[in-house]
NUDOLUM-921956 format. One record per residue (C-alpha): residue in one letter; x negated, z, y. Coordinates in pm, whole numbers, plus 50000, padded with zeros to 5 digits. Example, Ala and Ser with C-alpha at 12.3 -4.5 7.8 and 13.67 -1.06 7.14 Angstrom:
// residues 2
a487705078049550/s486335071449894/
// end
This chain:
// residues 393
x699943853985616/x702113827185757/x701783820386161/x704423827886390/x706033810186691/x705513821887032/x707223804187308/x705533801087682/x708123817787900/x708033844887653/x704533849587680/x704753850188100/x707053872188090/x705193894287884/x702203893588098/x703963899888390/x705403933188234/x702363946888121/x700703936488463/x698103927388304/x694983898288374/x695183873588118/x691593859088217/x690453897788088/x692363898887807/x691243866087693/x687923881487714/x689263903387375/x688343893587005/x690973869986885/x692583861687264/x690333840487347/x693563811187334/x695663834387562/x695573809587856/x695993779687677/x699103794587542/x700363805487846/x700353769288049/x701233752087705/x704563729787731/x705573736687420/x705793765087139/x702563778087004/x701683786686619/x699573821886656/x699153839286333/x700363875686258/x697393895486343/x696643879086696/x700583884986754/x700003923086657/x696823924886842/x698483907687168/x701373930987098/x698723965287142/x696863948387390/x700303943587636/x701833971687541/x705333951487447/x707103954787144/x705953930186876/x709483920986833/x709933911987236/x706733886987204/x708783862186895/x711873864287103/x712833827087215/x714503834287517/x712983858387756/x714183893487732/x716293911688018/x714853942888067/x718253962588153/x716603986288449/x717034025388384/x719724039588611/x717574066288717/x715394043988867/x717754013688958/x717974025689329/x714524043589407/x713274033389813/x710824042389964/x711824044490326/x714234013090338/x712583995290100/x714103989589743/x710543995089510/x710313984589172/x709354016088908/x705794012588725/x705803999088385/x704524035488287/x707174054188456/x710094029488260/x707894032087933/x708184070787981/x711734072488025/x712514051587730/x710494074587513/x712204106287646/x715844088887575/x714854075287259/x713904115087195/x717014128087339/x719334105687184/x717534115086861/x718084154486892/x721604149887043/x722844129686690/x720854159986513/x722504187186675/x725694172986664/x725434166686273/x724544204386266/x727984216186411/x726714228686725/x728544228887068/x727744216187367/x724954237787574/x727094254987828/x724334254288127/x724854223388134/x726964214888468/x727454252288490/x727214251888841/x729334232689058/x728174228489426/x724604216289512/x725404230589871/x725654263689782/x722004274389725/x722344307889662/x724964303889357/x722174281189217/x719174303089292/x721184334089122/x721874308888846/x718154297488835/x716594334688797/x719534339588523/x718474310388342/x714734315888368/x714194351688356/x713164352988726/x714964386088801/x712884409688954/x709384411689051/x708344417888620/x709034384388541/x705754374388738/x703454405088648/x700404391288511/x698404363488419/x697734333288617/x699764300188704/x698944283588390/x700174314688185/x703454315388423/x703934281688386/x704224284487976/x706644313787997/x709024291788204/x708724264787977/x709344286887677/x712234302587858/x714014270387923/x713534256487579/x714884291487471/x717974280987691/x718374248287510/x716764228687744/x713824203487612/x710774202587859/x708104173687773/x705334168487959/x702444140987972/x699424131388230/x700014090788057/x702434071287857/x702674084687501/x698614086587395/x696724058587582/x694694074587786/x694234043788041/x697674047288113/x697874075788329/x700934085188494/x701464083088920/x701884115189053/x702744096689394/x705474078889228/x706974108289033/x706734143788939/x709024147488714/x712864135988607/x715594149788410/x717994135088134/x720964152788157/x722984148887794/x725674181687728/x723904183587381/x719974180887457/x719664181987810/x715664171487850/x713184179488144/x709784154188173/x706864169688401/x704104149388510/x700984167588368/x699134150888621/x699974177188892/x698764211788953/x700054242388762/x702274258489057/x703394224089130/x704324220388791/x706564254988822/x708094239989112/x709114208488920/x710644228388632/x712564250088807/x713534223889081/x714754200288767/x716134227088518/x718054231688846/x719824197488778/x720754210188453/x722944231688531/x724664213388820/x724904187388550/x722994156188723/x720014135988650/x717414125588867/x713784112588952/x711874141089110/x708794127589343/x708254152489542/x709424142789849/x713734149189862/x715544126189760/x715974090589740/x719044075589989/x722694095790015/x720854122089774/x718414137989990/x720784165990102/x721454175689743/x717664172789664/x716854198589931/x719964220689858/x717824224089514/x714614231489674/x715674259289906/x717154274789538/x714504266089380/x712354291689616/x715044314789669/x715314318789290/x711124333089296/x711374346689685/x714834353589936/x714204343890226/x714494378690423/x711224386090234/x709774349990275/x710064358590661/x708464388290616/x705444376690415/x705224350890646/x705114369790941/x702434394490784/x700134361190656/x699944353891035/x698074390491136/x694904377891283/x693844347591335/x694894327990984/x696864293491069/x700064286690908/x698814262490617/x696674290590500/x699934309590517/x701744288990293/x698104288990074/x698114327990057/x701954331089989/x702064306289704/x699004320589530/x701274351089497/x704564336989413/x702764304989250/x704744276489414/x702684250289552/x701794256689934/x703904226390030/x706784243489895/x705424270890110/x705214252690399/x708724231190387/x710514263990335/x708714280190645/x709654249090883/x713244251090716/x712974287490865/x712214275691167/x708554294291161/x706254263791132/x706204229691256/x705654193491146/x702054194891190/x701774223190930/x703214199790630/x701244166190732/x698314193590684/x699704206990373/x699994176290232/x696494161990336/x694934192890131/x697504187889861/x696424151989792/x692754161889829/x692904188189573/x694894168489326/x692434140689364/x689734165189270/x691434178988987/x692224144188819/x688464143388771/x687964175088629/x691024170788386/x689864140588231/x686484156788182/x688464188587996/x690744163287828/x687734139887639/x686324172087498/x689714194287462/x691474207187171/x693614174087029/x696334199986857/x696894215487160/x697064190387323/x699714174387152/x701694206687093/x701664212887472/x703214176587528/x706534184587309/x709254214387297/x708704233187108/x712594233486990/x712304198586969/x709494199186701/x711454228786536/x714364198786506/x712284170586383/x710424196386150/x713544210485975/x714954171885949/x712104163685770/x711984191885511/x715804184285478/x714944147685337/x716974131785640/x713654119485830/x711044097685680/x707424115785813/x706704083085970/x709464083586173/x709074123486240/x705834112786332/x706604087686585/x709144114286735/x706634135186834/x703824112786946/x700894118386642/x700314095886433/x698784111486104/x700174142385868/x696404158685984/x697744153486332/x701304169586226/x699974196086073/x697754202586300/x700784205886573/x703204225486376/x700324248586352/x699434248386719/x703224255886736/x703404283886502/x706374270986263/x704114273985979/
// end
C-alpha cells in the first residue's frame, strides 16, 4: 500500500490535541519515528498502517492527520465561555470529544424524525421564565412522573434513577450517559469538570450524564438538565451554578429541581426534625437525601438557601462528597472489568434512540456499520446483544 504524506505542523498540532507524550508513544510498535517526524523541516512519507495506527493511538481522525494545513478546531458553544472563577479555562479533549458524539447523534435522530413526519416535541421551551421556580418544579413532576409521594415507593437510587430515565425518554427526551469517551476505557470522563450537559434541538432534545458520579447525584443531574428542556436552553452542568451572567438561572433550576421531589414547607420540616438530638446539619442533609435520593449537597445548598444552615455545612458536604466519589471510582472500575458488556452498552444509549437506529436499519435506510457506529458497538454480536439487553427483540 502506497505511503502517505504527513506534514510537521500537522503532526504538532495533533499531539497537542490529544495531549499526549510523544517520547511514550514513540515507545509503541511502529512509532518508533514519531519524533523525528515531528522536528522534521519538511513533509514526511509514513505508510498507511503507521498513519492508522498514529490515528488510534491520538485519538484524531485519520483524515485530520493528511490534512496540509493545520485544522481549526471550531470550539463548541457550550463550552466557548466556561471560567472558573475569572479565569477563561479551556474544555478537556474528552469533554469536546463527548459533545461531538452526542451532536453527531442528535443531528442523526433529528433528520430521522423529521423524514418520519413528526412534529416538533412540545416540552421543548414549554416553560418560559427560569425565575419562576415553582412553574418549573410543577412542570418538572409533570414531565417526570414526580407527583405524589408513589412515584418514589420502592427500590433504591439506582432503581429510581432508571425510572426517570425511562420517563424522560418516554417524553421524547434522549438521555445518554458514559463514565469515558465512547469505549476507551483510559479515557475517563472529569466529574470536576462536568456532570452533565444538554443539547437542546425542538426535534431530539438530548440529555448526557456523567456516569462517573453517584446514583442520587445522577437524579439530580437529570432532572436539573431535563429542566433546560423545557425552558428551551442548553447548557454545561458541573455542579457548581453556573458559569458567568448564568448563575442566577442555574440556581433558579436547582431550587425546582428539589421543589419538584420535596416543597420546601416540608423540606423545613424534615429539616427541623433531622436536627432532634444531637445530629449536625451535614448528617441532616445525609439523612434527608437518603429518603428523597438527591445528593446531600443538594441537601445542604437548599437548607442554607432556607436560611437553616451555614457555609461551613456545604465546604463539609462537599469534602465528604469528593471523598466518597473518590472511593467509588475504585470500586466501579473493579465492577466495570468484570460487568455485563450488553448492559453495559444498553445502559449508555436511549433507549428511543436505539428504537430509531434499529427501525432505520430494518427499513434499508442505514448501513449496520453505520447503525453500529451510532450506538457505540462495534460488532452485530455486540448489536444483538444490546437490542436484547433493550428488549426490542
Amino acid at each position: 500500500m502506497a505511503n502517505l504524506t504527513l506534514y510537521p505542523a500537522t503532526l504538532q498540532w495533533a499531539v497537542e490535541e490529544s495531549d499526549a507524550d510523544p517520547v511514550a508513544l514513540s515507545q509503541r510498535r511502529g512509532l518508533g519515528q514519531l519524533p523525528d517526524w515531528l522536528e522534521s523541516k519538511e513533509p514526511v512519507s509514513v505508510s498507511f498502517n503507521k498513519v492508522e495506527q498514529l490515528s488510534r493511538a491520538l485519538h484524531v481522525p485519520f483524515g485530520a492527520l493528511v490534512r496540509s494545513v493545520v485544522p481549526q478546531r471550531r470550539l463548541e458553544p457550550l463550552v466557548r465561555y466556561r471560567t472558573v472563577g475569572n479565569t477563561s479555562v479551556q474544555p478537556s479533549k474528552n469533554l469536546q470529544d463527548t459533545i461531538d458524539q452526542m451532536r453527531f447523534r442528535q443531528e442523526w435522530a433529528r433528520d430521522e424524525l423529521l423524514e418520519s413526519g413528526l412534529d416538533a416535541n412540545p416540552l421543548v421551551g414549554s416553560v418560559r421564565d427560569a425565575e419562576q421556580d415553582d412553574s418549573l418544579a410543577d412542570a418538572l413532576r409533570s414531565t417526570l412522573g414526580l407527583d405524589g409521594r408513589s412515584a418514589w415507593e420502592g427500590g433504591n437510587s439506582s432503581d429510581r434513577f432508571r425510572q426517570l430515565k425511562e420517563r424522560a425518554s418516554h417524553a421524547g427526551i434522549m438521555i445518554m450517559l458514559n463514565s469515558q469517551v465512547g469505549s476507551v476505557s483510559s479515557r475517563k470522563l472529569d466529574l470536576q469538570e462536568f456532570r452533565g450537559f444538554v443539547l437542546i434541538d425542538d426535534m431530539a432534545p438530548l440529555v448526557f450524564i456523567n456516569r462517573n458520579d453517584s446514583f442520587d447525584g445522577m437524579i439530580f443531574t437529570l432532572i436539573h438538565e431535563v429542566g433546560h428542556v423545557l425552558l428551551g436552553t442548553q447548557e454545561l452542568f458541573d455542579g457548581i451554578g453556573g458559569q458567568g451572567g448564568r448563575k442566577a438561572t442555574e440556581r433558579a433550576i436547582n431550587r425546582a429541581v428539589v421543589k419538584a421531589v420535596i416543597d420546601d414547607e416540608r423540606f423545613r420540616q424534615v429539616w427541623r426534625e433531622q436536627l432532634v438530638g444531637d445530629k449536625e446539619p451535614a448528617g441532616a442533609a445525609e439523612s434527608i437525601a437518603g429518603e428523597f435520593h438527591l445528593s446531600p449537597l443538594a441537601m445542604g445548598i437548599q437548607a442554607h438557601q432556607l436560611g437553616l444552615t451555614g457555609e461551613d455545612t456545604l465546604e463539609e458536604l462537599q469534602a465528604r462528597m469528593n471523598r466518597h466519589l473518590h472511593d467509588r471510582a475504585v470500586h466501579r472500575q473493579e465492577r466495570e472489568s468484570r460487568g455485563n458488556g450488553n448492559r453495559t452498552n444498553a445502559s449508555r444509549v436511549d433507549t428511543g434512540f436505539v428504537r430509531l437506529v434499529n427501525a432505520a436499519m430494518d427499513g434499508g435506510r442505514l448501513a449496520p456499520t453505520e447503525g453500529f457506529d451510532l450506538v457505540g458497538v462495534r460488532s452485530p454480536q455486540s448489536y444483538q446483544g444490546l437490542i436484547r439487553e433493550k428488549k426490542l427483540i
